[in-house]
C-alpha positions, 0 to 999 in steps of 0.5 A: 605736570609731574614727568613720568620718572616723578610720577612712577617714584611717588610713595603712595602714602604721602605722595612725595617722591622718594628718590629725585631723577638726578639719585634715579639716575645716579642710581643707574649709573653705580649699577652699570659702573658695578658690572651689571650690564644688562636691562633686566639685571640693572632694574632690580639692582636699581629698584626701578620700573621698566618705564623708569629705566627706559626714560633715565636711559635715554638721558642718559645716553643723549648726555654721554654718560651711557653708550648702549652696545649689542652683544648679538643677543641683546643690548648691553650697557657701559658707564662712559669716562664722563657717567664715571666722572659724574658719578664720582662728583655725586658722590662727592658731593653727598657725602659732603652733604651728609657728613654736615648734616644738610642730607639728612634723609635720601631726599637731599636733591629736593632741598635745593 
């Protein structure tokens, strides 16, 4: 059975994925690097659903590379020294991916 973050990135049309879990979270993770601290603000700069978000999180918190804190009014979110490390390796690694040609579209992750 497909997880709930294959299940909500599924194109209606030909029913593959657009994005794997890993560019998801990756995804998140440029968005919080970039400033954006908040739920709602981090969804549509992602392009994500609430129930996407709320799963990836969770990941990605249980891994380190995202710490959770509450600013009194509501909960914010930072990119740990980890989540930056990770993110600089994607990146990384896609550009590499994509200057040899192997990466042809933005579903490169399924290839492998």
């Amino acid at each position: 059975m497909a997880s709930t973050i294959e299940q909500a990135e599924f194109d209606s049309q030909n029913q593959s994925p657009r994005r794997s879990s890993m560019e998801i979270m990756c995804d998140i993770l440029e968005v919080v690097s970039s400033g954006m601290e908040r739920p709602t603000h981090i969804i549509y700069k992602a392009n994500i659903s609430w129930r996407v978000f709320n799963n990836c999180l969770k990941s990605l918190t249980a891994k380190g590379l995202v710490v959770k804190e509450n600013d009194g009014k509501r909960d914010i979110y930072h990119v740990t020294e980890q989540g930056y490390k990770v993110l600089n390796e994607y990146k990384e690694l896609r550009a590499g991916l994509l200057a040899s040609g192997r990466a042809e579209t933005n579903n490169f992750a399924r290839d492998f």
